[in-house]
C-alpha positions as CSV (number, residue, x, y, z in Angstrom):
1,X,25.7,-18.6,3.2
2,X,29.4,-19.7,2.1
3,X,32.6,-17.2,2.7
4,X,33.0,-16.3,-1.1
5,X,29.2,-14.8,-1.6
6,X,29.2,-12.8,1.7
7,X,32.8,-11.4,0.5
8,X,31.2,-11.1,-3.0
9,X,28.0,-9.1,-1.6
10,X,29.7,-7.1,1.0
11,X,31.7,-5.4,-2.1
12,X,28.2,-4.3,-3.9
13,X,26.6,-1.6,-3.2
14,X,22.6,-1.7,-1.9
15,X,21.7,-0.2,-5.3
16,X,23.9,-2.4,-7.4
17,X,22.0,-5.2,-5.8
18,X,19.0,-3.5,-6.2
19,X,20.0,-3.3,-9.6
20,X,21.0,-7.1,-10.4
21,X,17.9,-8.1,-8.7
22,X,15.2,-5.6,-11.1
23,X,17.3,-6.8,-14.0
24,X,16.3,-10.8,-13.1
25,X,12.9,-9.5,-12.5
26,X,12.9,-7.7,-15.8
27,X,13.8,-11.5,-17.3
28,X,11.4,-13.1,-15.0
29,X,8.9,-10.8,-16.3
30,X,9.5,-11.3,-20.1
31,X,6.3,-13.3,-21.4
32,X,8.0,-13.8,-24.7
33,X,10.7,-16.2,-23.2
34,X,9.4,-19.4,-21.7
35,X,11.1,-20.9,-18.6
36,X,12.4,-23.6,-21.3
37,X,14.4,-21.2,-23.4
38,X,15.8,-19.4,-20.4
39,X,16.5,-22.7,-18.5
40,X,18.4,-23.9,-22.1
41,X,20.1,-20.2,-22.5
42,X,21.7,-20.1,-18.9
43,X,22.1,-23.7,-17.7
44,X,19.3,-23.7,-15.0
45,X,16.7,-25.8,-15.2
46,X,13.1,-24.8,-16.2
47,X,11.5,-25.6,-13.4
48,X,13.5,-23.2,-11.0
49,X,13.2,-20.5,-13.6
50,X,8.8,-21.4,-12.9
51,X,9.1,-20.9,-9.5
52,X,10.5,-17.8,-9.7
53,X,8.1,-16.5,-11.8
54,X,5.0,-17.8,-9.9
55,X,6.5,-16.8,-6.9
56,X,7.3,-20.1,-5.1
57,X,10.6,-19.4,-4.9
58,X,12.0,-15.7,-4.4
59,X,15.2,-14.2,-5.4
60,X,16.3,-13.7,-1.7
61,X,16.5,-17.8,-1.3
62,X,18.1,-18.2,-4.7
63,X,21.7,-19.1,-4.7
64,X,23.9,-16.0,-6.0
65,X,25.7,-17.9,-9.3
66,X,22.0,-18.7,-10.4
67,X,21.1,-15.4,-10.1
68,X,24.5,-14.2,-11.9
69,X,23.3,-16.4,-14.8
70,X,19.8,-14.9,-15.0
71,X,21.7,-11.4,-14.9
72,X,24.2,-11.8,-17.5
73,X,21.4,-13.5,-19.9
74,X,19.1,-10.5,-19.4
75,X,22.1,-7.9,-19.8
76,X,23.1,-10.1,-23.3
77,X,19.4,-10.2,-24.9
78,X,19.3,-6.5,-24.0
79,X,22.7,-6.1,-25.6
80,X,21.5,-7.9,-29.0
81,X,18.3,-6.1,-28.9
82,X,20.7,-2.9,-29.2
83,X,22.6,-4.1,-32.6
């Protein structure tokens, strides 16, 4: 783990984490929004976004900018479900 994301964690709190990480899940989760769209949306690629969702991968191995991305795209689609 690099210098800048153990600075960057030790700053959150457990249950902002916590947070971050149901809010991916909540993406993960979304059936409506193939890995392909969400891959296009944020930059990652599909087949990352896959593994998540089946599991393969977890969030816990998943570097911390990827899961930044997956948590600011999930905050923005809830935002534009709000207007």
């Amino acid at each position: 783990m690099c210098l800048n994301m153990i600075v960057i964690l030790e700053g959150l709190s457990m249950e902002y984490i916590q947070k971050i990480e149901n809010k991916v899940q909540e993406l993960l989760d979304n059936e409506s929004l193939s890995a392909a769209k969400i891959g296009r949306d944020t930059g990652l690629s599909a087949g990352m976004i896959k593994h998540l969702r089946t599991g393969y991968k977890t969030l816990d191995v998943t570097k911390f900018e990827n899961i930044k991305k997956l948590y600011e795209y999930q905050l923005a689609l809830e935002e534009a479900d709000k207007e």
